[in-house]
N, C-alpha and C positions, 0 to 999 in steps of 0.2 A: 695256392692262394690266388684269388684271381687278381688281376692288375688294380683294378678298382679300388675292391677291399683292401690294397699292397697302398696305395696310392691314399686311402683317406686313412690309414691305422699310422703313414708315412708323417702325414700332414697333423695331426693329432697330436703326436709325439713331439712332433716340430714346435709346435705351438707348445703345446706343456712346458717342455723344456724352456722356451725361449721369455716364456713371463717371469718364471722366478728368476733368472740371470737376468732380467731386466730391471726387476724391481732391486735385486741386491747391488747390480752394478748404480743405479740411483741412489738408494741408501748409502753403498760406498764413496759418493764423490759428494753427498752432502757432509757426510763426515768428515771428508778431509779440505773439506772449506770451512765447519769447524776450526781446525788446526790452524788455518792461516797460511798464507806465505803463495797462494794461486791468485793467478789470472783468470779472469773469466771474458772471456769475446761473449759478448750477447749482438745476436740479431733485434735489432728495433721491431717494436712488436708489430701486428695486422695496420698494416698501412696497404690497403686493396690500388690492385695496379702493379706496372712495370717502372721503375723510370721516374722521372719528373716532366710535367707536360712542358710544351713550349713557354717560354717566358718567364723559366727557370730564376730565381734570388735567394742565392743564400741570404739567409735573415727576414725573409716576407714568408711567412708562412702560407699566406695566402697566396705564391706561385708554385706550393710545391704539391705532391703527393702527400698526406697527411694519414695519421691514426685515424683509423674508425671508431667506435662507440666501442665495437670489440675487443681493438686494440689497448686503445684505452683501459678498458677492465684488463685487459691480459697483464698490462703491467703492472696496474696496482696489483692483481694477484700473487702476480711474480715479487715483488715487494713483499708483498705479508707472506710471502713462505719464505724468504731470507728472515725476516722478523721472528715469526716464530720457531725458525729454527737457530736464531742467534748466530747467525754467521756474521763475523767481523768485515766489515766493509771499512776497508780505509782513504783510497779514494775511487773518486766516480769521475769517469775521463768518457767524454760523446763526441760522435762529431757532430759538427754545426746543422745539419740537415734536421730542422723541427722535428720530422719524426723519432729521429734516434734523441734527439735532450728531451722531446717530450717523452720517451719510453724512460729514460735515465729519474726525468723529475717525478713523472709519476710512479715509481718504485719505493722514493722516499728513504734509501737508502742513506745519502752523503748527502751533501754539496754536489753541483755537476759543472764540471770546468770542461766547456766545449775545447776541443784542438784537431787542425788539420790535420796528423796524423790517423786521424781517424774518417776522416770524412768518402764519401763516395769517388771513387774515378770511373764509375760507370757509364759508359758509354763519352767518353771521351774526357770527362768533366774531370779528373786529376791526372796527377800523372804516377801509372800506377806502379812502378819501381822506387820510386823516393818517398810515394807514403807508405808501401810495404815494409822498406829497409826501416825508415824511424817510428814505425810500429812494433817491429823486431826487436830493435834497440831497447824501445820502452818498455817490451815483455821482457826481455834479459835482465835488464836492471833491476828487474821490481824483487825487491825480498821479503816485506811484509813489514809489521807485523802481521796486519789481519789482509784480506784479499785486495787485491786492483779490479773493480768491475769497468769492462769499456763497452760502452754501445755501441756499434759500428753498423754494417753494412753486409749483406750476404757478399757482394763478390768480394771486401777487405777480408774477411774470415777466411772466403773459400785460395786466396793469396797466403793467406797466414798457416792455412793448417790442412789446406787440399781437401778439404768436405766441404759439400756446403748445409747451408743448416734452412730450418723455415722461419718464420717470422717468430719472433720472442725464445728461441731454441739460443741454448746456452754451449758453448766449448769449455770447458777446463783443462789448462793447464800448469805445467808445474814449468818456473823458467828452470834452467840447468845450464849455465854456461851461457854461452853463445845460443843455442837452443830453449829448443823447450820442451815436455813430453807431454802430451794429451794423456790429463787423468780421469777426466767420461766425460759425458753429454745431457743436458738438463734440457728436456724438451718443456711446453709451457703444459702438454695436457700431462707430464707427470709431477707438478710440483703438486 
């Protein structure tokens, strides 16, 4: 067989395989949000840019990075597929950064109670050990009944669970102890 034909029959199969374990690993971590008793890290959804420009305020929206139009839809989308799929939200925990309470309110899930445990230390701006540990804390504690949704920040997540995600891209997990175990990944283009 020659390399080629080895190489696109390889690449085929790759793919085959990898949609339907994708779709059932999806399937499987809506259902056990269902159930109750998970964490969810969400990334705050399309907010275009790095950073917050100079002249940074927590609480002025108007110095910060913000949602786009797209972002905006991304969350209310992500919203109506918690709705429709009747997954229990019990509370909704943001950090103060506009963009993540705006991703948190437009979902429409809860109530949204901003707190610094959640908030960005990107690029200098927290301090990234002591909002890591009582973000830890607050995922240990949580036991339901229905789920804990927290908006946060790419690099708080990528602190929390060593991946990182993209903008409105979902983590679950389950607390366990002092721990926790990643039970999948809810990106925005598969809700």
């Amino acid at each position: 067989m020659s390399t080629l034909r080895y190489l696109t029959l390889a690449l085929l199969f790759s793919v085959l395989g990898a949609l339907p374990l994708s779709a059932q690993a999806n399937d499987a971590t809506w259902q056990a949000l269902q159930e109750g008793g998970l964490v969810i890290l969400m990334r705050h959804s399309i907010a275009p840019g790095i950073g917050d420009p100079p002249g940074f305020e927590r609480g002025r929206c108007e110095t910060q990075r913000n949602l786009s139009a797209a972002g905006r839809a991304q969350a209310e989308a992500t919203g109506r597929a918690f709705r429709a799929r009747d997954i229990p939200i019990t509370a909704v925990y943001s950090s103060s950064w506009c963009r993540a309470l705006d991703t948190a309110e437009l979902m429409a899930v809860g109530s949204v109670e901003p707190t610094p445990w959640l908030d960005s230390f990107f690029r200098g701006r927290g301090d990234k050990a002591s909002i890591t540990q009582d973000a830890q804390e607050q995922i240990a504690a949580w036991q339901g009944p229905g789920n804990l949704l927290l908006v946060t920040h790419q690099v708080n997540i990528t602190a929390l669970v060593g991946s990182g995600v993209d903008s409105g891209e979902m983590i679950v997990v389950r607390p366990e102890g002092d721990v926790f175990r990643v039970v999948g990944r809810l990106s925005a283009s598969t809700q």
